[in-house]
C-alpha positions as CSV (number, residue, x, y, z in Angstrom):
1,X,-12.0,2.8,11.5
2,X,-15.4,4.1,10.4
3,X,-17.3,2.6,7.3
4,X,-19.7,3.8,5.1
5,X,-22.5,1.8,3.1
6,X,-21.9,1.9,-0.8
7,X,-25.4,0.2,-2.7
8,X,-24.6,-0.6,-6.4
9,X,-26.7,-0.5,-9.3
10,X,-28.6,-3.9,-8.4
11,X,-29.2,-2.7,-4.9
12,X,-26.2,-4.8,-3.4
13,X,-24.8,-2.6,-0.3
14,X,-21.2,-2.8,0.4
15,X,-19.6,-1.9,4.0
16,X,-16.8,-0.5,3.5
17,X,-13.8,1.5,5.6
18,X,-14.1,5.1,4.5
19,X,-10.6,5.7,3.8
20,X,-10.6,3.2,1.1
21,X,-13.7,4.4,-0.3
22,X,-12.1,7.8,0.0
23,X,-9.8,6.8,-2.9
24,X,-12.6,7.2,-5.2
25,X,-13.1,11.3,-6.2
26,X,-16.6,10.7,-7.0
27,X,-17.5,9.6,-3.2
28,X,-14.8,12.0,-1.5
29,X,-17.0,14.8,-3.2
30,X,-19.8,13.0,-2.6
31,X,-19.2,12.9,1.4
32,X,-17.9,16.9,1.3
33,X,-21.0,17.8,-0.6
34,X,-23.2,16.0,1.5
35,X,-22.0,17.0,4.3
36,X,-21.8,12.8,5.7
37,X,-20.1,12.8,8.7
38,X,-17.8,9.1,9.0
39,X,-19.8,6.6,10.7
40,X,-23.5,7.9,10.1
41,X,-25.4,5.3,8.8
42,X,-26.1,6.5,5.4
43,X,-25.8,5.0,1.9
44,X,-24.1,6.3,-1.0
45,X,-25.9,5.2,-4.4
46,X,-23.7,4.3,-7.2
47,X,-26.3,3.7,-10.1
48,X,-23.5,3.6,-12.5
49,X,-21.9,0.8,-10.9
50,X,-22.8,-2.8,-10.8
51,X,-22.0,-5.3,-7.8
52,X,-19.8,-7.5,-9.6
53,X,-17.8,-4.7,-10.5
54,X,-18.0,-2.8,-7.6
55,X,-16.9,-5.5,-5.6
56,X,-13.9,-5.9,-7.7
57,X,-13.0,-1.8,-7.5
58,X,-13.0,-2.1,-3.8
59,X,-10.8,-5.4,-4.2
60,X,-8.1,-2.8,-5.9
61,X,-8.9,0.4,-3.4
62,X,-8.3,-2.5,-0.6
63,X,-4.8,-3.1,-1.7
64,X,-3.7,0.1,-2.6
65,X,-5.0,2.1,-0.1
66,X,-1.2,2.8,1.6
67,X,-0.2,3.7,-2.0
68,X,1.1,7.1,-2.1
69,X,-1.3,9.9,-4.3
70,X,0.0,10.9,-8.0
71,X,1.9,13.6,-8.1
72,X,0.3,16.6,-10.1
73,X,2.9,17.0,-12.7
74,X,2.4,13.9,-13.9
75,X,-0.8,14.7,-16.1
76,X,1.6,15.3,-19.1
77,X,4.2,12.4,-18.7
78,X,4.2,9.4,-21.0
79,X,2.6,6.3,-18.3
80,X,4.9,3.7,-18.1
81,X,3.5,0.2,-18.9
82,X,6.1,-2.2,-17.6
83,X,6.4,-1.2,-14.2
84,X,3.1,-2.7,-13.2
85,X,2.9,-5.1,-10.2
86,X,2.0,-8.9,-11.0
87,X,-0.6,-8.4,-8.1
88,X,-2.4,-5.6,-10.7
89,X,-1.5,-7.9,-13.8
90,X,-3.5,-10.5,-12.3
91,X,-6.1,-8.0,-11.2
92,X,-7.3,-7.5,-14.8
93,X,-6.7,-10.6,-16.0
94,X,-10.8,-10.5,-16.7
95,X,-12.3,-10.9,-19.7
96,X,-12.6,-8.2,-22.0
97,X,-16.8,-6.9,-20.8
98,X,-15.5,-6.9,-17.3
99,X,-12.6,-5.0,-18.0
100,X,-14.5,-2.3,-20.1
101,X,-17.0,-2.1,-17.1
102,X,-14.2,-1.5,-14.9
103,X,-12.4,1.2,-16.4
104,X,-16.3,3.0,-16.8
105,X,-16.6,2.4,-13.5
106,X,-13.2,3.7,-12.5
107,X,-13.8,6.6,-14.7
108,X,-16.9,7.4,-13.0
109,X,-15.6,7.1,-9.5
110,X,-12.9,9.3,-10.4
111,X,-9.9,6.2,-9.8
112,X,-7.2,7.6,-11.6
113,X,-4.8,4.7,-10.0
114,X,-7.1,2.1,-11.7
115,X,-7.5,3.6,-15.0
116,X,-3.7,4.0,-15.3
């Protein structure tokens, strides 16, 4: 699968599969825009992103990439909070800077999934 090269705030550069990066809204639009074909060797800046925390968006992207997309209709539906997975529970099972950063930073990549 083709990757593309994310660089975070601190200049860390992440190689990553496309289609996971994909799951991000900010980057999709970012690759349309751009007009980045998959597998040039560009990098996508994320100044609003560190490396700790971009490394642990990817981490989520990872293993919910297969998950299927939200359904539109859902916008006005109450979210649920006890159907969460114990793999997610333990995903933000951070302290409570590292878990504001990550919802800014899943606000800002446009990661609906996360920020649910």
């Amino acid at each position: 699968m083709p990757n593309i090269k994310l660089q975070s705030s601190d200049g860390e550069v992440f190689d990553t599969d496309v289609q996971i990066a994909k799951c991000s809204g900010t980057i999709k639009t970012m690759l349309e825009d751009l007009g980045m074909d998959e597998g040039e060797d560009e990098v996508v800046p994320l100044p609003n992103v560190n490396s700790a925390i971009l490394r642990k968006v990817l981490q989520w992207a990872t293993y919910h990439k297969d998950d299927p997309a939200p359904a539109e209709d859902d916008e006005n539906k109450e979210k649920r909070t006890d159907d969460i997975s114990s793999w997610d529970a333990d995903f933000l099972k951070v302290d409570q800077g590292t878990l504001f950063e990550l919802i800014l930073a899943a606000n800002y990549l446009d990661i609906k999934g996360l920020l649910d």
